[in-house]
C-alpha positions as CSV (number, residue, x, y, z in Angstrom):
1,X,-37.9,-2.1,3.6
2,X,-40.6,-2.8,5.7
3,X,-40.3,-3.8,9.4
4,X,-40.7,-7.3,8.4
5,X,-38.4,-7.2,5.4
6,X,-34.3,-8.6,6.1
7,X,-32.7,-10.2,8.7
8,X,-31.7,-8.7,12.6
9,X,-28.9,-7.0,12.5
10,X,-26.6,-9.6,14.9
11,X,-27.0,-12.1,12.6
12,X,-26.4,-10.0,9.6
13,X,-23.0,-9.6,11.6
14,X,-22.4,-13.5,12.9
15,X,-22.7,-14.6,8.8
16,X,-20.3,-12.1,7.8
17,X,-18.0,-13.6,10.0
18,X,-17.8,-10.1,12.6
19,X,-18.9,-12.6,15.4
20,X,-21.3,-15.1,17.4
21,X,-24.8,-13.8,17.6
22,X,-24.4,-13.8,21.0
23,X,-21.0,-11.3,20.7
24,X,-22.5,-9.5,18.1
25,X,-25.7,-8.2,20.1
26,X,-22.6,-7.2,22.8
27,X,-20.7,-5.1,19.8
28,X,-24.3,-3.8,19.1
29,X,-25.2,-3.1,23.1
30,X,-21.7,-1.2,23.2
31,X,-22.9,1.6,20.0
32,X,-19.6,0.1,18.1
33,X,-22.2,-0.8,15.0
34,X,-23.4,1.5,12.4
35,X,-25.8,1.1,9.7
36,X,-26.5,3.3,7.0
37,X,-24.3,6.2,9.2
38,X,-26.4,6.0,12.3
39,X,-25.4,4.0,15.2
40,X,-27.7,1.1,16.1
41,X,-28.3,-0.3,20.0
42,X,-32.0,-2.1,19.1
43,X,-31.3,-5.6,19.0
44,X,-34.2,-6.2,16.9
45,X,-33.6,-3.8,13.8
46,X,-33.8,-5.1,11.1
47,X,-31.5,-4.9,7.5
48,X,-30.7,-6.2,4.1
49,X,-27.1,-6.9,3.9
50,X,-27.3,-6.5,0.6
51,X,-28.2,-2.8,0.5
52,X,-26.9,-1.3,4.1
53,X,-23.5,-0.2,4.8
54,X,-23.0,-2.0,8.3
55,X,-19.9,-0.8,9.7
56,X,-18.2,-1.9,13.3
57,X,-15.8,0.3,15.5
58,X,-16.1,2.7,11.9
59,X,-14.8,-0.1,9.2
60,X,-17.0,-1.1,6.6
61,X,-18.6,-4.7,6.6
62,X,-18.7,-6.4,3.3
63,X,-22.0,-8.4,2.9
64,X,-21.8,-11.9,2.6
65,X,-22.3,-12.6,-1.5
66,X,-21.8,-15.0,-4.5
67,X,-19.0,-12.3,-5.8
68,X,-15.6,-13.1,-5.9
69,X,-12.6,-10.5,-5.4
70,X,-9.3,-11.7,-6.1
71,X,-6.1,-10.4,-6.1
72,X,-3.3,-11.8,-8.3
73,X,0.6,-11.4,-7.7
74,X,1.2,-11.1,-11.7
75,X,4.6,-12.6,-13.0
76,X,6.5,-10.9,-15.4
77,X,6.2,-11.7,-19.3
78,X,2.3,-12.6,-18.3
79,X,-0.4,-11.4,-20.8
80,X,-3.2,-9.1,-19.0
81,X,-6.0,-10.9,-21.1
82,X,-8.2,-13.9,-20.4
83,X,-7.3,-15.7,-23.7
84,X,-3.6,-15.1,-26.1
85,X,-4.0,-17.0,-29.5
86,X,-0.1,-16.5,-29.4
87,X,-0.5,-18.9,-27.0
88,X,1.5,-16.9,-24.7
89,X,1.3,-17.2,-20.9
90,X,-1.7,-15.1,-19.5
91,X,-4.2,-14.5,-16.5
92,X,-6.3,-17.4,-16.9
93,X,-3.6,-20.0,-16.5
94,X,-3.7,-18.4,-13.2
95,X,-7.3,-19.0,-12.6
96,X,-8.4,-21.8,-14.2
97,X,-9.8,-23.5,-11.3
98,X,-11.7,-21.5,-9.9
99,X,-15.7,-21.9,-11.5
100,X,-16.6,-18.1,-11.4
101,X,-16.4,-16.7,-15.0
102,X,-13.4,-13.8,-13.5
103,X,-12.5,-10.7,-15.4
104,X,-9.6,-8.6,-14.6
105,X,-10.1,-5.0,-13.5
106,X,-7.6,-2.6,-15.4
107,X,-4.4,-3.9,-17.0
108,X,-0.6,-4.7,-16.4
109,X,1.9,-4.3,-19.2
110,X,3.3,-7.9,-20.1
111,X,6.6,-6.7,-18.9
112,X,5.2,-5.5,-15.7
113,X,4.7,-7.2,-13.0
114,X,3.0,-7.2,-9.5
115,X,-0.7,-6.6,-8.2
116,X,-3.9,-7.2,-10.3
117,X,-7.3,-7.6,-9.1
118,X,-10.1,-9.6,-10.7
119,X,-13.8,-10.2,-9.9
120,X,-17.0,-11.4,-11.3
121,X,-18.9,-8.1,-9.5
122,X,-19.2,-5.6,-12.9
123,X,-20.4,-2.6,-11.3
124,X,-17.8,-3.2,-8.6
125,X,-14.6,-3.6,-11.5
126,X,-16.7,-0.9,-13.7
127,X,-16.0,1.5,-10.7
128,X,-12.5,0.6,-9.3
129,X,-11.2,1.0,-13.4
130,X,-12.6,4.5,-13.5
131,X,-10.9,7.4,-13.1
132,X,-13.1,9.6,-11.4
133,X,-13.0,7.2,-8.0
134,X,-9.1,8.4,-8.2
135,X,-7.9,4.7,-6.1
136,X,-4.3,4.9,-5.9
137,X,-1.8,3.1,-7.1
138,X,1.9,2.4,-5.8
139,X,4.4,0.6,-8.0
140,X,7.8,0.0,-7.3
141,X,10.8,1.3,-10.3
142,X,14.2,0.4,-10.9
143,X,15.1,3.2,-13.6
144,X,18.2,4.1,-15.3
145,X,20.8,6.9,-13.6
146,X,20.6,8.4,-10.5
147,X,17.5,10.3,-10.0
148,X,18.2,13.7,-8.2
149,X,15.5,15.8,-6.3
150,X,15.1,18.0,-8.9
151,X,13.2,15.2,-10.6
152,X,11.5,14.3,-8.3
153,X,10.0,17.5,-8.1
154,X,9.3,17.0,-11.6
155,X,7.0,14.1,-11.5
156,X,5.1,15.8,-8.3
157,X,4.7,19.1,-10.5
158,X,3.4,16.7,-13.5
159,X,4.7,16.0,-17.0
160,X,3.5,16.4,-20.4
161,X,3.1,13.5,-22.1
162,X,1.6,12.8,-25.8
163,X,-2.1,12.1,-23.9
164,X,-1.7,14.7,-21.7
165,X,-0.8,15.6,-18.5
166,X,0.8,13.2,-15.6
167,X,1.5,13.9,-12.0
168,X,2.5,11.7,-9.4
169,X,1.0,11.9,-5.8
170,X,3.8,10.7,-3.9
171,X,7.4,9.8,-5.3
172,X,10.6,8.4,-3.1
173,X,13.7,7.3,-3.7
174,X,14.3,3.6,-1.8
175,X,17.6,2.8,-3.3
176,X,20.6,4.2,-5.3
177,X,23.4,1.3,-6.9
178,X,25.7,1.1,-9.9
179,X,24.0,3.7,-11.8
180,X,20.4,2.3,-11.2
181,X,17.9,4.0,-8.9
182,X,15.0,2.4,-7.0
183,X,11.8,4.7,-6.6
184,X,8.6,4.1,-5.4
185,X,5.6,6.1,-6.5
186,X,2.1,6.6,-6.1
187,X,-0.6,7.8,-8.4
188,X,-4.2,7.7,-9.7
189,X,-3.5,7.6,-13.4
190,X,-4.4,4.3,-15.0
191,X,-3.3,5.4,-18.7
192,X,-1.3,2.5,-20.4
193,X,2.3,2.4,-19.6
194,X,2.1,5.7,-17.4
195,X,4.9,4.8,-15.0
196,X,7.2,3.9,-17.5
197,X,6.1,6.8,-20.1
198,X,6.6,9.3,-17.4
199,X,10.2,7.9,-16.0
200,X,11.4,8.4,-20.0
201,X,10.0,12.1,-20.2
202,X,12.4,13.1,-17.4
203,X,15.1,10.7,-18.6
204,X,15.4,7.8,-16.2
205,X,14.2,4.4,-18.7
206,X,12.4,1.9,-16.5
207,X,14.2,-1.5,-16.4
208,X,11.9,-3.2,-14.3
209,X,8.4,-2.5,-12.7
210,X,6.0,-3.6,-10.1
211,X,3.1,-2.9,-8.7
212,X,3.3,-3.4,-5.0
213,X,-0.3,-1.8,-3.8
214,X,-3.8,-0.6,-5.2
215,X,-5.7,1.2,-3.0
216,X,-5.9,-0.6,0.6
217,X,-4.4,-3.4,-1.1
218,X,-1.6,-4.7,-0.3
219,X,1.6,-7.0,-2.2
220,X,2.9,-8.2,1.3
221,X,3.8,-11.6,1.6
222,X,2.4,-13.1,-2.0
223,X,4.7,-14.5,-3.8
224,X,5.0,-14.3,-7.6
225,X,2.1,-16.1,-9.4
226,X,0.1,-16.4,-6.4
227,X,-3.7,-15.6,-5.5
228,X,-6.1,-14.9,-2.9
229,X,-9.1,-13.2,-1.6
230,X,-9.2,-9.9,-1.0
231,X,-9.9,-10.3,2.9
232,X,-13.0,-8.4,4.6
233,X,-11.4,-5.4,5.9
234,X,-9.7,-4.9,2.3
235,X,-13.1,-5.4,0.3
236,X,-14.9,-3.3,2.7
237,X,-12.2,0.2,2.1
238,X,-12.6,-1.1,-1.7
239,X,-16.7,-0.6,-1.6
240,X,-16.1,2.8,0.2
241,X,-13.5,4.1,-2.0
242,X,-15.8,3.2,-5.4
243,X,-19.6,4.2,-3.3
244,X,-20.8,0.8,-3.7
């Protein structure tokens, strides 16, 4: 990129929303802005927000862009596809105003509900599906039985299953009543039904399941059958976590 080449750096900031030119050459004045690793304090430097990794007070800044991330609180009994000749509920009754032709990245089991991402960025949903960026993801069980320690232990060792091998990162148990046990756990596997096929190798059937994070992002407060953006701070961990 030449010197002529982009825009100035401030107002790369004040149209991704950081703040006003004005507050943005103060952000840049103070060496709280980063591009491309090094610190800036030239008010004229030039970038291409398309290309640099601007980041302020360390957290990434996601460029402004005719992408769309999304993040879907899936119901239960919802197909993960785009189109069911069944006719059966699924994603794009969930979508279907929006105008952005929207894919969703990885999969939930019909019987699953919780957390589901979708985008019209391929490289982006190419990335975030594969397992060698290893993003995490935290679902919420309600299994049969009470689950002791020792089983636990189990699923942080790992577990054979039929495909191979499956190991939790974390594992915790939230709740214990009549004979049902609720567990969170965390992992990187994105194999189908890997929650549930690892709760029946030590025992413990899932009744129910939800994904309650991936990655950065959180469940929170979105209700069942909502949507939203992902919101800048989110995005921006997102890119880091997948080198985009």
């Amino acid at each position: 990129m030449t010197e002529e080449d982009g825009i100035r750096l401030q107002k790369a900031l004040a149209q991704a929303g950081v703040a006003s030119r004005r507050n943005a050459e103060l952000l840049i004045e103070q060496g709280r802005v980063e591009v491309d690793g090094a610190v800036v304090t030239e008010f004229g430097t030039r970038v291409d927000p398309a290309v640099s990794v601007i980041r302020v007070d360390g957290e990434r800044i996601p460029p402004v862009t005719a992408h769309v991330y999304l993040v879907l609180n899936k119901p239960r009994g919802v197909v993960t596809t785009m189109s069911d000749p069944q006719g059966r509920p699924c994603i794009a009754d969930y979508v279907q105003e929006r105008p952005e032709r929207l894919f969703h990245i990885g999969r939930l089991d019909t019987d699953t509900e919780g957390l589901l991402l979708l985008t019209n960025h391929g490289e982006f949903a190419h990335r975030l599906a594969h397992p060698s960026y290893e993003v995490s993801k935290t679902y919420v069980a309600e299994v049969d039985g009470n689950v002791k320690p020792i089983v636990l232990r189990r699923l942080l060792d790992g577990v054979e299953l039929e495909d191979g091998f499956a190991q939790a990162d974390t594992v915790k148990v939230m709740s214990e009543i009549k004979g049902r046990t609720l567990i969170q756990i965390t992992l990187h596997e994105g194999r189908n039904r890997i929650v549930r096929r690892m709760f029946d190798a030590v025992g413990h059937p899932v009744k129910r399941l939800t994904r309650t994070a991936i990655g950065p992002v959180r469940r929170g407060n979105l209700h069942t059958g909502e949507l939203r953006e992902l919101d800048p701070k989110e995005l921006g961990q997102l890119l880091d976590l997948v080198n985009l």
